[in-house]
C-alpha positions as CSV (number, residue, x, y, z in Angstrom):
1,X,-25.1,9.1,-19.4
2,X,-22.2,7.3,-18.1
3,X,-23.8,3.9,-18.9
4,X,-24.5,4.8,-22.8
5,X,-20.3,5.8,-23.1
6,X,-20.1,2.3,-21.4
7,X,-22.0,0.8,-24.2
8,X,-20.3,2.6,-26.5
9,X,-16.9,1.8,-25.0
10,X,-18.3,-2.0,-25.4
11,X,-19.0,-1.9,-29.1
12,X,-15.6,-0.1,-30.2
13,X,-12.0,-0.9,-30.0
14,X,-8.8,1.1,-27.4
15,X,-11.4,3.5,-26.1
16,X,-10.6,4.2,-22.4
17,X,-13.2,6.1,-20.7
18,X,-11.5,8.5,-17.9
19,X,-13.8,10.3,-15.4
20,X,-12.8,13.5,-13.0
21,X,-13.8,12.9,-9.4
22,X,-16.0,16.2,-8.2
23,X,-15.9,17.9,-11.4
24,X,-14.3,20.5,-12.4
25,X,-12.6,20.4,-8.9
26,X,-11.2,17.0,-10.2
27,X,-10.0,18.2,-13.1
28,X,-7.8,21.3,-11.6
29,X,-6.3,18.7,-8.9
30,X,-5.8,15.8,-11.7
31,X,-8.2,13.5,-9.6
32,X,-9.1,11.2,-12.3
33,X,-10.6,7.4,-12.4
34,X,-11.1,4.9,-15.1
35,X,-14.3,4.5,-15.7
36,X,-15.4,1.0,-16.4
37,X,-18.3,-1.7,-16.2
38,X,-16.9,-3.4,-12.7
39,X,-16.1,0.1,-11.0
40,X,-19.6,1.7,-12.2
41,X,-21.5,-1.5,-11.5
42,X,-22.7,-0.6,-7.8
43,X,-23.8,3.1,-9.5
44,X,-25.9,2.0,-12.7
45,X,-28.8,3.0,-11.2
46,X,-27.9,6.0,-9.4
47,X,-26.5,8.1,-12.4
48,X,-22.8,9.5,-12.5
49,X,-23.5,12.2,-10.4
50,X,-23.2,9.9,-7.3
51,X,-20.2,8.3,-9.3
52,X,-17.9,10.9,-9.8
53,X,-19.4,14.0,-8.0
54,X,-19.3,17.3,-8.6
55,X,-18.3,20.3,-7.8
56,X,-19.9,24.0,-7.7
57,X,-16.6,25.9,-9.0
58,X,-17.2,28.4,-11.7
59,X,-14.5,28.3,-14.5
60,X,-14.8,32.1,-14.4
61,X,-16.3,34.3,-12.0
62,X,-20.7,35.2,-12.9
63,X,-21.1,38.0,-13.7
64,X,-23.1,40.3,-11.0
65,X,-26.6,41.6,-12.0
């Protein structure tokens, strides 16, 4: 995933590509990092998961069955 928005990044102009480091955690904390072909480099084959993380946080609470 993250290396196809690389190659898109590559083929088009001012498009920065901004990743949030464990997810939605990240995102709540403002934990971001460019994401770019020298930073991603030692990941290409290990998918973005291992890149950025993630985090098990629900955005609202499930609902219990």
């Amino acid at each position: 995933m993250i290396d196809g928005l690389l190659r898109f990044q590559a083929s088009r102009k001012n498009v920065q590509l901004i990743g949030f480091i464990n997810g939605l955690k990240g995102l709540m904390e403002e934990n971001v990092v460019e994401i770019n072909e020298e930073s991603f480099k030692p990941f290409r084959n290990l998918g973005g998961f291992d890149y950025l993380g993630r985090s098990h946080d629900y955005l609202r609470t499930p609902v219990e069955q």
